[in-house]
C-alpha positions in Angstrom: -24.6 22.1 62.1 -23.5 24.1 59.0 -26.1 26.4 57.8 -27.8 25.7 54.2 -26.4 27.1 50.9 -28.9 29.3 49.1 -27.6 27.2 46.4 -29.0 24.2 47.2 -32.6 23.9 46.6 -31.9 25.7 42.8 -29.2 22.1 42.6 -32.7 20.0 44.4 -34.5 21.0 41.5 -32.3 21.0 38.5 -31.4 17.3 39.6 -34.9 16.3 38.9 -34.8 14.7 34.9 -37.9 15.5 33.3 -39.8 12.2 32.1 -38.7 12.1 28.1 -41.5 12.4 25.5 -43.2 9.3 24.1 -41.8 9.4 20.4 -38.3 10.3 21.7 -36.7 6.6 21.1 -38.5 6.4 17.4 -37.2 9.9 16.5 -33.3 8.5 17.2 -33.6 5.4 15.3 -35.3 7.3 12.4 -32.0 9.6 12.6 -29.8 6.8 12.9 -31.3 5.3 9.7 -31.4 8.6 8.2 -27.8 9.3 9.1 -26.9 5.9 7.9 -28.7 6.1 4.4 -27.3 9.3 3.6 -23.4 8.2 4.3 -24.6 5.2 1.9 -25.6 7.7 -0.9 -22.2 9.7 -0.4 -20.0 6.7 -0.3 -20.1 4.9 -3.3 -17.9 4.3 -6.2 -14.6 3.4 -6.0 -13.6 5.2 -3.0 -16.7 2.9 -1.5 -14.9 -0.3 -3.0 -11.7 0.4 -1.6 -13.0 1.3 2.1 -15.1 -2.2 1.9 -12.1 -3.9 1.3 -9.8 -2.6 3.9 -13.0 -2.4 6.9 -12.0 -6.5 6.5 -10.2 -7.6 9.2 -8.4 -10.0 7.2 -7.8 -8.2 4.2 -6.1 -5.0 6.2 -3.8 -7.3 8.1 -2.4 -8.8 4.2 -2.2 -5.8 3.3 -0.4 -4.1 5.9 1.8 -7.5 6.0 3.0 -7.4 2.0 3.8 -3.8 2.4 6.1 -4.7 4.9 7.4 -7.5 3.3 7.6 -5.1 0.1 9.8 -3.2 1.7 11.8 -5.8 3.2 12.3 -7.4 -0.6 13.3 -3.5 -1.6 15.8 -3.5 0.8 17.3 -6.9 0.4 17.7 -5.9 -3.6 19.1 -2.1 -2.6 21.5 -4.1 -0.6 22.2 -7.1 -2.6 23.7 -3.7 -5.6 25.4 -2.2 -3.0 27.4 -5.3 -2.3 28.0 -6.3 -6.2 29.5 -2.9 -6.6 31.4 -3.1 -3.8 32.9 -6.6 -4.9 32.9 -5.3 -8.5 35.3 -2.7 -7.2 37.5 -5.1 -4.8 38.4 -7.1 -7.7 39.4 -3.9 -9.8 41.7 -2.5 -7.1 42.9 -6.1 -6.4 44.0 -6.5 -9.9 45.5 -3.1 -10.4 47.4 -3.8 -7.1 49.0 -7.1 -8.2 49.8 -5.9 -11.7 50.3 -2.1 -11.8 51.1 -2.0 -15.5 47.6 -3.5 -16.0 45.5 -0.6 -18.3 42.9 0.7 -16.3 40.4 -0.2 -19.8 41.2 -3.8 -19.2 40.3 -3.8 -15.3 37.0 -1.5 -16.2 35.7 -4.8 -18.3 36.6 -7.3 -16.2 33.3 -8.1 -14.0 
């Protein structure tokens, strides 16, 4: 048999929870409501609007979903000028190459 800590009846008796006061349960709530009233006076105005708006399910997944289609149509348009260029200048070095003669002010109007 192992012989008893010194330590242990201190731990017996800080286990023991004392019994909690009777107006305990009604002081939280009041500081819930308290808390909740006073992040109601801070937040309001447009900032308040905006973070309605988005606390929507529905509303932050449209959202998030046109931004990424934004970005997709950005793309598709950055692309879509690249590839005109491109083309643009194709045809010019197409034409210079099957008539060399041809004055390079002639091939820059051409589209």
């Amino acid at each position: 048999m192992s012989p008893r800590d010194p330590l242990d009846p201190l731990l017996d008796h800080w286990s023991e929870t004392p019994a909690p006061s009777s107006g305990l349960a009604s002081e939280v709530w009041r500081r819930i409501a308290q808390s909740e009233q006073d992040i109601a006076v801070v937040k309001t105005g447009f900032w308040a609007g905006i973070e309605a708006w988005f606390s929507r399910p529905p509303f932050a997944a449209m959202f998030v979903a046109s931004c990424a289609l934004l970005g997709l149509f950005l793309a598709e348009l950055r692309l879509n000028h690249e590839q005109r260029e491109r083309n643009t200048q194709l045809a010019r070095s197409y034409l210079q190459l099957i008539d060399p003669l041809l004055k390079s002010e002639q091939v820059a109007r051409l589209p």
